[in-house]
Every structure is written in C-alpha cells, then in structure tokens.
N, C-alpha and C positions, 0 to 999 in steps of 0.2 A: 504494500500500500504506500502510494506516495502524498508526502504531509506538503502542506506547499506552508509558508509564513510571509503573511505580507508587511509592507511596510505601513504603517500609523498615518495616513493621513491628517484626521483631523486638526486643525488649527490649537499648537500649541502643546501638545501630545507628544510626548519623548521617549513613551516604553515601547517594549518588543512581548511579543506573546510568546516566543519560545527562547531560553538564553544556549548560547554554546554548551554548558552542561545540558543543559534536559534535551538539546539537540543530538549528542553523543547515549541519552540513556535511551533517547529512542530509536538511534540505530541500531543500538545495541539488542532491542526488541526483535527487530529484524523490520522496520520502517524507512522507507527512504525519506529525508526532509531536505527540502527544496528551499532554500530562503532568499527572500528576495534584496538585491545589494542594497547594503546602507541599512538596511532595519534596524538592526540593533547601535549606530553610532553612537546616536542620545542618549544612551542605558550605559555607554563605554564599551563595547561590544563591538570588535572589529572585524571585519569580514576573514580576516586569515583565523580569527578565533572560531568563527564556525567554523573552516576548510577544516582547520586540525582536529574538530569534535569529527568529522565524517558528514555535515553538510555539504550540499551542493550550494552556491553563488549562481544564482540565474534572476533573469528580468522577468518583470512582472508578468508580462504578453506570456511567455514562456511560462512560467508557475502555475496561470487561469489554465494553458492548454496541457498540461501533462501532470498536475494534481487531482488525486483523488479527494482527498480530503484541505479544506483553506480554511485556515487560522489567521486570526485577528482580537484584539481586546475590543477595538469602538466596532459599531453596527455598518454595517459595507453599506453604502449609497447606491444613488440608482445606476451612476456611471459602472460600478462595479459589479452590481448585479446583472449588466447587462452583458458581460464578461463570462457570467456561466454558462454551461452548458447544462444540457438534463442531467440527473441520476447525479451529479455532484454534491459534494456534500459541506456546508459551512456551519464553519463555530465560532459563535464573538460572544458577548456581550450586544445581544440585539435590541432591548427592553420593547419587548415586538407589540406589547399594548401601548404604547404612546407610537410606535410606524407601523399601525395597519397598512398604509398603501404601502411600505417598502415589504412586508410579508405578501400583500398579493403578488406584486413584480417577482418574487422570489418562487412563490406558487406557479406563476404563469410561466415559467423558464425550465421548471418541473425540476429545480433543483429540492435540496431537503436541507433542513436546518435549525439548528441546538441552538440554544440558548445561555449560555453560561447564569447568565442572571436571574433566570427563572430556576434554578438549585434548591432542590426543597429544604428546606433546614433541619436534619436531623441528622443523626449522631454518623451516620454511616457515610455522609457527603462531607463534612466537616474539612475534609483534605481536600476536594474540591470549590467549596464556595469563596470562590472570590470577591463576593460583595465584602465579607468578612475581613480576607485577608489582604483588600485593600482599605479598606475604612478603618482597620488598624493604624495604619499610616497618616491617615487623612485624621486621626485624631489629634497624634502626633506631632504631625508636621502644622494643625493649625495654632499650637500653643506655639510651636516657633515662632509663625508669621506673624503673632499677635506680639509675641515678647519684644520684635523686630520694630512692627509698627506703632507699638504704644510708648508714650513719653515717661515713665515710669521703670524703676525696674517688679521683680516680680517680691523676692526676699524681705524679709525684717532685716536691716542693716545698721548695725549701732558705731557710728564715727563719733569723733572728737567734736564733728561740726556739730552733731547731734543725731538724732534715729530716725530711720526712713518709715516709713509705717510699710506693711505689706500690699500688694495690689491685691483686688479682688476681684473673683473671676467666677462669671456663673454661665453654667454650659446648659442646653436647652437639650435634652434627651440620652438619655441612658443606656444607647445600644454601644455597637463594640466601636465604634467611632467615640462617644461620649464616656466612656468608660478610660478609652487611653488619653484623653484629653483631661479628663479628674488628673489620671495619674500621672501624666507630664507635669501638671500645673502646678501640683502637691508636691513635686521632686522636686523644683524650681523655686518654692519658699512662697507659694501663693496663698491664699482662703479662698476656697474653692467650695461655689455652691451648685447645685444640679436639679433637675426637676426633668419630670415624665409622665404621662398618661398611664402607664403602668407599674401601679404600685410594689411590682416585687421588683423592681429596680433599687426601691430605698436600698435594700440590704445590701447591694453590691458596692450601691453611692456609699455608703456608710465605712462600709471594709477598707474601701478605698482614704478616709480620712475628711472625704467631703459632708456637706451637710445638703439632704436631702428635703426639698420644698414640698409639700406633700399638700398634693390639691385632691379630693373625696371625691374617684371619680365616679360612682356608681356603677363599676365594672364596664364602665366605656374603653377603656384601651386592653381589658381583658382577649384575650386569645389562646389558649393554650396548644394551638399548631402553626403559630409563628412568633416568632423574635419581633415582629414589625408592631410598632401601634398605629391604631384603628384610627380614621378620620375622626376629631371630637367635634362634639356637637357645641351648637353657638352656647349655649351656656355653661358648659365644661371652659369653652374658650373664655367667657368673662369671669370666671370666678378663677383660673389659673393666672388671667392678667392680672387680677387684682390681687391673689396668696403672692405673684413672682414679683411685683411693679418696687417692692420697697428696695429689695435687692438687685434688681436693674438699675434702676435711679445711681445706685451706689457703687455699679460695676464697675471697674476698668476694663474690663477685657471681656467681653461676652461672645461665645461663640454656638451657632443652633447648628444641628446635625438631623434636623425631626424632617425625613422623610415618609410616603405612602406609597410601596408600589402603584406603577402604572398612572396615577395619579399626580396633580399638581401636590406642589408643597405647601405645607399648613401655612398660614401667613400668623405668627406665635409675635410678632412684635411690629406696633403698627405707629405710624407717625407720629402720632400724637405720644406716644409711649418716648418716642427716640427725641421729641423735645425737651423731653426733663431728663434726659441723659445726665450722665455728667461731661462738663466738657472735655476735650481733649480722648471721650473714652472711644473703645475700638471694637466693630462688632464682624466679627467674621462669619460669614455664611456659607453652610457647606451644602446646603441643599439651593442653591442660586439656580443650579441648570435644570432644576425642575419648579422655578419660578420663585424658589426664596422663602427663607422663611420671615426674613424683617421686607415690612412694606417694601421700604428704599432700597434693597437689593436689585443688583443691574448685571447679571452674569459677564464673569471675567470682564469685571472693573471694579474700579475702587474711586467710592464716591462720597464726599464730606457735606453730611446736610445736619443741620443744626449744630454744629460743634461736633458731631459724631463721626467718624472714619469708617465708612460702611464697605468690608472688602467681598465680592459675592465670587465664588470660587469651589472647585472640586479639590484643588490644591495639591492634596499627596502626593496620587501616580503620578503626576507629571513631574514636578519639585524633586522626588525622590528617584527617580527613576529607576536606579540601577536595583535599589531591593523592592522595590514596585513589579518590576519584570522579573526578578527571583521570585516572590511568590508566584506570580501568573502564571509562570512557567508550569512551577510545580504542582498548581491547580489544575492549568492543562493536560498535563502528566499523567498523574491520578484519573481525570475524567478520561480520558484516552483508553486507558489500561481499561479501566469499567466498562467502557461502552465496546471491548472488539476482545476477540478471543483467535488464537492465532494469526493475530492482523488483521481480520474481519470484523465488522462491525455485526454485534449478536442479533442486534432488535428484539429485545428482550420489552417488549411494552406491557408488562407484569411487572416489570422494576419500576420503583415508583419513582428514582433518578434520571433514569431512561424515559418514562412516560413525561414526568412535566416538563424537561427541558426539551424533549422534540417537540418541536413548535409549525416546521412544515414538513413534511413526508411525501417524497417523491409528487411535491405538486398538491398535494393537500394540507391544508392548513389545520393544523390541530389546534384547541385548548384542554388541559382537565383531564388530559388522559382522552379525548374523544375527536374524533374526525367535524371538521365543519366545510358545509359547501362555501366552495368560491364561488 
C-alpha cells in the first residue's frame, strides 16, 4: 500500500502529518510513503531526513497519481479534491459537519474518507485522538503567548524596590486544553482561576492548585459519552457571566478554550463584559476559528478594544511545530495500524473507531455508523 503525505497548505500552518520517524516505522510495516518535497521544513524536517527513514521525495501531481492512501492534518479543498480519483482513500482532520459541500465533492469523485476529528473518545482510541494531543499544546503554548503579550510578569517577586503582586489568570473551560493551561500558569507563579459547564471538572481544576468557579448547572453540560460540553442555554449563560464577571474584571490574562463540535463557538464573554476589563489585561482565544468565544474575537488577529489585547488564534500546532507533528505522526501511526491488517484496510464497520471516523465510503456519505443518500 502506498501512503502518499502532502504538504500543509493552509495559510500559516507549519506541521507535517507524518515525521521521518513514523515514516521509517511505517516502512518498516511493509508500506510504501510517498512525501511530498518541503512538507516537513516548518516542523525542521528535511527532505534527506525522510530519504534516510526509506521515504520516497516526489511532487504533488505524482503522490495524487500513485497513492493509495493521502494524508494531511487540515481538511483538502476543492482544488485538491479534484485531484482524486475513485476508490482513493483520504485522512485529515476534515471537521466534515461544518464542509458538507466539500464531503459531497468528495462523495461525487467516489473517493472515501476518515476523519481524524471525529475519534470517538474512549479509552481504546486514546493513542489516536489528536484533538487531545494537540490541545495539549495549545494549552501550553497559550500561557506563553499571554506571559509574552501581557505587561506584567506572572510570579510573586519580593525586591529591594518592593513586591510584585502575582498576575491572575482565569481560563474559560476544563478540557485537556484548559487543564494544561491551569498547569503552565500555576508552574509560572500565577493564581489561577477556571470555570466549566461541567461540574466534574472542579476536581481536576482543584488537583491542579486552581480555584474552581462553580456555576449550578442543572446537569446542562452533563454527558457521560463525551469529554465535550453541551451548548448552554441562555440562562446557564447569564448566571455563569454573573458567578465568573468578579474575577474577569480582575484578570490579567484570561484565556477561553470552550469549544462544541460541528458547531459555532459559545460567545462566554461579551463587550460589555471586556469594558470593565482591566486595563492593559490580555484575552486569548482558542476557539477564534470556530467564531470565538469573546465577542471581539477576529481569527488570527490580535485586536485592542477597550484597553483589552484581544488575540483570536489556534496557536499551538502551528507555534510548536516540531512536537505538534510528533504527536500527529504518532496518532496517524496508531490509527493506520487499527484500520488495515497486512496493509489492507479491514473495514471492520462493527469497530466503533472505524464506524465514526468513516465519514465517506466509496462515494457514500456516512454519519453515526449509517449510510446517507447524496
């Protein structure tokens, strides 16, 4: 089976979906991998560093025409869906509820196509979900950019001139994004507060050393088959504004991470809110490209309205690249191995990994484990 790897298009995009290691464990599988030149530069990954794994260097035109299988982390465009042929097979990160028309284009070419992001969340995918093991980073990497962009440091600091007070920093959601964001923040000498729709969050907020804002939600962001919370209802949203509004007011550094599959982003802090800011303070948004969660968010820009430094951004993969494309890799790795047995792909649609992440099948558009007409 030949893996083909293409190069990251998207505007501002630095990772690679396969690194010279995991290109060497999957020859070693007995797969051939195709990559296309430059992919990896961004991530520091240089074309002699495949050749020595056992990739092949070939151009794009070439990879679309002699890959069985095309890898990518963002979701292929039309330009490049029109690149397929039938019976092909692709794997990104497609988020195929927010591009139904690019799922039909893909239906209509009668290729088939995975989903990375649709990964069910349980214990046996764990090595495969990349939403995971990149919103680790993107937790991460946004205490940096906020330490960066805020006029403050973060620590209690006692000089001669006299003592710094600590900055304080309240993060808007408790998944694994908000989780490594506590714990950078807390590593770094902050007071670190956190808040979530779903109350068994406290416990983790808490282990962590943060303090946990605890709004009564009447089992609205309960779920117990996913990690994700649930759209809140308008008065779940006014009476969180008003438990979280004391310790915003007094933030320096506030950062939201509250996304909804498929879905827009909750809007969790609204104008009026970012007027009695504090001055000078900085609010980082990691759900911008799925419209934000602070009103004033403007994806991949950084915009100062009332005194506030509003940055709207995915941040991580990109920033980080080189261990951004280490996980991916090994994500893709795992899911690889899962889905094919002697190099063949099983289609095991009984597997509940296999079932949600096929999203087109030879020209049919799946959801839920079920076939839908085009």
């Amino acid at each position: 089976m030949n893996i083909g790897v293409l190069k990251e298009t998207q505007k501002g995009e630095r990772r690679v979906s396969i690194t010279p290691k995991i290109a060497e464990q999957l020859k070693n599988k007995g797969f051939e991998v195709f990559i296309e030149e430059d992919s990896g530069i961004k991530s520091s990954y240089k074309n002699s560093d495949y050749s020595k794994s056992g990739a092949q260097i070939r151009t794009k035109e070439d990879i679309f025409k002699n890959a069985d299988v095309l890898i990518k982390i963002n979701p292929f465009d039309n330009s490049e869906i029109d690149l397929l042929k039938k019976g092909q097979i692709i794997i990104a990160q497609l988020f195929h509820k927010s591009h139904p028309k690019e799922m039909q284009h893909i239906s209509q070419v009668g290729a088939t196509a995975f989903s990375m992001d649709a990964m069910p969340r349980i214990s046996r995918a764990q090595d495969m979900d990349v939403l995971s093991s990149q919103s680790n980073l993107a937790g991460y990497k946004a205490v940096i950019l906020g330490a960066y962009e805020m006029t403050k440091i973060f620590p209690l600091m006692m000089t001669a001139a006299g003592t710094i007070t600590p900055s304080r920093v309240l993060i808007y959601g408790v998944g694994v994004a908000g989780l490594q964001a506590i714990a950078t923040a807390k590593r770094l000498g902050a007071i670190v507060e956190a808040t979530d729709i779903r109350l068994e969050t406290k416990e983790q907020t808490e282990s962590l050393g943060a303090k946990f804002i605890t709004v009564n939600n009447e089992d609205e962001g309960e779920d117990m088959n996913s990690v994700y919370a649930k759209v809140a209802s308008e008065d779940y949203a006014r009476r969180q504004q008003k438990a979280v509004n004391k310790s915003l007011f007094q933030a320096d550094l506030v950062i939201t991470t509250a996304m909804v599959p498929g879905r827009r982003s909750p809007v969790l802090i609204k104008e009026d809110q970012v007027k009695q800011m504090k001055n000078g303070a900085v609010i980082i948004d990691l759900a911008a490209a799925q419209g934000g969660n602070c009103e004033l968010s403007e994806f991949n820009k950084t915009v100062v309205k009332h005194g506030v430094k509003i940055i709207g951004t995915t941040i991580a993969p990109e920033s980080v690249s080189t261990n951004a494309s280490d996980l991916y890799a090994k994500n893709m790795y795992n899911y690889l191995i899962h889905l094919t047995d002697d190099n063949q792909f099983k289609w095991d649609l009984k597997d509940e990994i296999t079932d949600e992440t096929l999203i087109v099948f030879n020209g049919e558009i799946r959801q839920n484990g079920k076939t839908e007409e085009i």
